[in-house]
C-alpha positions as CSV (number, residue, x, y, z in Angstrom):
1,X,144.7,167.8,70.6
2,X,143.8,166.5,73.9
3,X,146.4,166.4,76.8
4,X,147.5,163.0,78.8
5,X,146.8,165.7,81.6
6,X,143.4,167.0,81.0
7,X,141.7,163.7,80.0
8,X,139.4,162.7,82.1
9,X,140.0,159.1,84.6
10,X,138.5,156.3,83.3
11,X,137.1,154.2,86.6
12,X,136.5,150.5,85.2
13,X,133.9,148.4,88.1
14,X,133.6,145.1,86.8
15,X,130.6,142.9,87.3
16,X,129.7,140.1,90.1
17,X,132.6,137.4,91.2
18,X,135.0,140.2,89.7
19,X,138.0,142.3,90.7
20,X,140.0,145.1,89.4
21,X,141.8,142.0,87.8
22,X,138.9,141.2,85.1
23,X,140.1,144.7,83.1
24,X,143.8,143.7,83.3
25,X,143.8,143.6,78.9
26,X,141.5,146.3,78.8
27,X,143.9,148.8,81.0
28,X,146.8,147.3,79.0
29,X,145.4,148.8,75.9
30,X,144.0,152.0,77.4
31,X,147.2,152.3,78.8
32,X,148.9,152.4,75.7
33,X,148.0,156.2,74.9
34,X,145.2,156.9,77.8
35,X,147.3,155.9,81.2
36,X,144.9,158.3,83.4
37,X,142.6,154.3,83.7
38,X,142.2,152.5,87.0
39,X,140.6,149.8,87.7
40,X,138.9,149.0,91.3
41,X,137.8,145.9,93.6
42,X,134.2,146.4,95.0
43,X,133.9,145.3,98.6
44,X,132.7,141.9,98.9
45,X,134.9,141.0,95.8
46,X,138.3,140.9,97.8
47,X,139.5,137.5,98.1
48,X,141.6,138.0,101.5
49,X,138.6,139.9,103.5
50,X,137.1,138.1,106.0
51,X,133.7,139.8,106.1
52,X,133.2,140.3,102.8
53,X,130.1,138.3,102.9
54,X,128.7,140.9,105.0
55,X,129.2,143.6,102.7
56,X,126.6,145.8,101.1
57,X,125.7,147.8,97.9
58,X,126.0,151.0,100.4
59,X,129.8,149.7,101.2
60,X,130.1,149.3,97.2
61,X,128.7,152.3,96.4
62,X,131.1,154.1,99.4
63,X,134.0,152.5,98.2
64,X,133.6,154.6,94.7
65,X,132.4,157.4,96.1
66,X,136.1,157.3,97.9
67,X,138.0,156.4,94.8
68,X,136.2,159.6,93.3
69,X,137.3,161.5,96.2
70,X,140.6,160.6,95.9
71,X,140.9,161.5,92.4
72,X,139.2,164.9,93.3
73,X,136.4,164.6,91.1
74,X,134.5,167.6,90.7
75,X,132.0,168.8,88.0
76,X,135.4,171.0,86.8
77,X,137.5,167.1,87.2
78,X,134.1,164.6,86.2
79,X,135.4,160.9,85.8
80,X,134.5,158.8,83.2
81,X,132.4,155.8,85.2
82,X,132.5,152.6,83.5
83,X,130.3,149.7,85.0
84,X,130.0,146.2,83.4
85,X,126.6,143.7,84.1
86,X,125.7,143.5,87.9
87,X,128.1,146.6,88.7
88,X,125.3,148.6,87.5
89,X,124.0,148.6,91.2
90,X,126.4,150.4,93.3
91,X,126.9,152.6,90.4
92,X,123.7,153.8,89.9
93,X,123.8,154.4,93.8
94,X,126.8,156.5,93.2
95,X,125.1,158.5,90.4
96,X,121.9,159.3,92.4
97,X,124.5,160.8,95.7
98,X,127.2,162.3,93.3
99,X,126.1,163.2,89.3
100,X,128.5,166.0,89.3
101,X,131.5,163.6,89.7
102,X,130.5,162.1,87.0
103,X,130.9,163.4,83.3
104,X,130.1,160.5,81.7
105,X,128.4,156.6,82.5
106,X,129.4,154.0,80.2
107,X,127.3,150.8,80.5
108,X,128.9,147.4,79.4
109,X,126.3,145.2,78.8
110,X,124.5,146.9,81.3
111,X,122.6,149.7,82.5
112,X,121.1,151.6,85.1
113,X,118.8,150.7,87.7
114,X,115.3,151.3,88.2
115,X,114.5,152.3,91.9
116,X,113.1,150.0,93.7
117,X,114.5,146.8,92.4
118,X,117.3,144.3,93.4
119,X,118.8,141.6,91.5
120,X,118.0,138.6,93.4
121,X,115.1,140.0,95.9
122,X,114.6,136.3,96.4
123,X,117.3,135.0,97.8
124,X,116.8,133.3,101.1
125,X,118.6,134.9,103.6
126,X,120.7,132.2,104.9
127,X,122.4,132.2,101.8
128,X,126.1,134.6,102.7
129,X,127.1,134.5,99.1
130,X,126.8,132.7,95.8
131,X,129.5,131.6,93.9
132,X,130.3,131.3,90.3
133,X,127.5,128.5,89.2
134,X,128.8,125.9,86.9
135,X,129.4,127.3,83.2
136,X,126.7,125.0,81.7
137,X,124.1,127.4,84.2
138,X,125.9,130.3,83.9
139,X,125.3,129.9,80.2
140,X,121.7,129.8,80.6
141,X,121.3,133.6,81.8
142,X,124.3,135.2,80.4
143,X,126.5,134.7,77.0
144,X,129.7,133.0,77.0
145,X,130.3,133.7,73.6
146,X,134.0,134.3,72.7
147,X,135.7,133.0,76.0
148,X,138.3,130.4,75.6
149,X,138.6,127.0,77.6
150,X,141.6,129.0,79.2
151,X,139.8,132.3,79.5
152,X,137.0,130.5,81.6
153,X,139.6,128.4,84.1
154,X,140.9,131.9,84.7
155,X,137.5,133.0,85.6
156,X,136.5,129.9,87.6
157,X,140.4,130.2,89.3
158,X,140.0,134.1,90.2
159,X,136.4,134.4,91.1
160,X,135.0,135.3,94.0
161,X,131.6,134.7,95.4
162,X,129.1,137.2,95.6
163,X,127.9,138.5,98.7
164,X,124.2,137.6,99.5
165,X,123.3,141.3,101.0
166,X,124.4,143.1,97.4
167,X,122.0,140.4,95.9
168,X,119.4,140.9,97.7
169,X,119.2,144.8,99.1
170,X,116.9,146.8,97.0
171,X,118.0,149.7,95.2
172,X,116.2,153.6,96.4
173,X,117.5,156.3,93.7
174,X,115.8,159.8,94.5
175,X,117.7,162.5,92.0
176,X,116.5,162.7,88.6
177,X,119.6,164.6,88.0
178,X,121.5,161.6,87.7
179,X,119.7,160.9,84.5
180,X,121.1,164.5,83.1
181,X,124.9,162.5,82.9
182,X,125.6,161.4,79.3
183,X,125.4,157.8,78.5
184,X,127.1,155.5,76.5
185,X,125.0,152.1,76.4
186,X,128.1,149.5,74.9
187,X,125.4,146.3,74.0
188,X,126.9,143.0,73.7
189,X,125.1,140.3,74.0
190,X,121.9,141.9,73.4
191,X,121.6,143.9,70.3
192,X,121.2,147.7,70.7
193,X,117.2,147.8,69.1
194,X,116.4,144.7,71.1
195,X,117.8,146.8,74.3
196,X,115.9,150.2,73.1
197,X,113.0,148.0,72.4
198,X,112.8,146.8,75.9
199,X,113.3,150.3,77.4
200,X,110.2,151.6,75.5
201,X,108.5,149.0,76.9
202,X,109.2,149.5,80.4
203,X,111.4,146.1,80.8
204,X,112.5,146.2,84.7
205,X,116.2,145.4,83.4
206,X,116.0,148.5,81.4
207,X,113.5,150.6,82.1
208,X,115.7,153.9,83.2
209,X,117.9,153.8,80.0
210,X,114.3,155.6,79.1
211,X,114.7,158.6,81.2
212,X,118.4,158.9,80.0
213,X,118.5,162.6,78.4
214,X,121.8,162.2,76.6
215,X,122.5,158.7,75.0
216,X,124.5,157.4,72.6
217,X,124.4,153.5,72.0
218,X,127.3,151.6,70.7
219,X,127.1,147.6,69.4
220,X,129.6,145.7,70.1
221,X,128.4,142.1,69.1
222,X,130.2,139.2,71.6
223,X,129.1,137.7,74.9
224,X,129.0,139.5,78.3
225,X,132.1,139.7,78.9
226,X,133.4,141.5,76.3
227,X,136.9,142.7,78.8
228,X,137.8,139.0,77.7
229,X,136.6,138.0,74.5
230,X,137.0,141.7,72.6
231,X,139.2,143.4,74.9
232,X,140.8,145.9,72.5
233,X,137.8,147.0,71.0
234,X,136.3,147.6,74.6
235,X,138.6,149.8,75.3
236,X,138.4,151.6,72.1
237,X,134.3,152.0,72.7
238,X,135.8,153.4,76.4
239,X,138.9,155.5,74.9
240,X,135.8,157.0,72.8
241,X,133.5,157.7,75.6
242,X,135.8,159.1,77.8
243,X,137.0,161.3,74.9
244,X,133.5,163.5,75.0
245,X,133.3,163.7,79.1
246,X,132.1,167.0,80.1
């Protein structure tokens, strides 16, 4: 049987308007038998900074390059990386610079970035950040399925507008290698064929999950934020994933 000691960390980034707060039910039941689990605050995400509309996917990705550090990762101490939704940016920075920290990627509704693309190239550039849009919008591009009335005041309470330069800065990955890292794709509000379908066809959103040498894809039917609305069995999926890390 596997060691509390030897498992690998399990580094939980949570998706845009999020902190390290959003996995506060997942970490309570990864805790329960798995307490090597953190969860982490991107830059830009942090309530009480005063520039963090002037943060950047570089700062993001730095920041979890230095978590890493700090853990000593190492291809003999690989993480397990866990990013949900528009985490998948500075993450798939970090994987480019550093595949041997990782042992394993887990993507929550999510995966990784094509080169070359950004999530809101768009954006004018006046705009410093975006907030949380109205739940009847939000809706429109992303499933709510499975969040309570109380679940979404907590959202709406605790979230924190996006920084405009992370929307808008375009992505440059260089090192195949950080498609050699095993890959669990955790599909929730789009089913697991639909998302393989759209990768055979070259989809933007998931166009790389192609080039992936080692997948394994796991369903996990609810809306996108699963940390909420199926937070036990998230952690499950991650308890599993972190289980097989090199």
């Amino acid at each position: 049987m596997t060691t509390t000691t030897n498992r690998p960390t399990i580094v939980l980034v949570a998706g845009h308007w999020l902190g390290a707060w959003a996995w506060e039910e997942v970490l309570e039941h990864l805790n329960a038998d798995h307490p090597r689990a953190i969860a982490i605050t991107l830059p830009g995400l942090d309530g009480a900074d005063p520039a963090r509309s002037t943060r950047t996917l570089d700062d993001q990705a730095e920041a979890i390059t230095d978590v890493l550090a700090r853990l000593d990762a190492s291809p003999a101490r690989p993480v397990t990386l866990v990013a949900h939704s528009g985490a998948n940016a500075p993450v798939s920075i970090v994987m480019d610079r550093h595949p041997e920290l990782v042992g394993r990627v887990v993507w929550i509704d999510s995966g990784p970035l094509a080169s070359g693309t950004a999530f809101a190239p768009d954006l004018p550039e006046e705009l410093e950040e975006l907030p949380l849009p109205a739940f009847d919008v939000l809706a429109q591009e992303a499933s709510l399925e499975g969040l309570s009335a109380k679940v979404l005041e907590r959202f709406r309470t605790k979230a924190v507008p996006e920084p405009g330069p992370v929307l808008r800065q375009t992505v440059e990955l260089t090192n195949g290698a950080r498609n050699a890292v095993p890959t669990t794709l955790v599909c929730c509000s789009i089913p697991s064929a639909q998302v393989l379908e759209l990768a055979r066809n070259g989809h933007p959103m998931f166009a790389d999950v192609a080039n992936l040498e080692t997948l394994e894809v796991v369903d996990l039917p609810t809306g996108h934020w699963p940390m909420w609305s199926r937070a036990g069995d998230l952690a499950q999926v991650i308890r599993s994933a972190a289980s097989r890390t090199a």
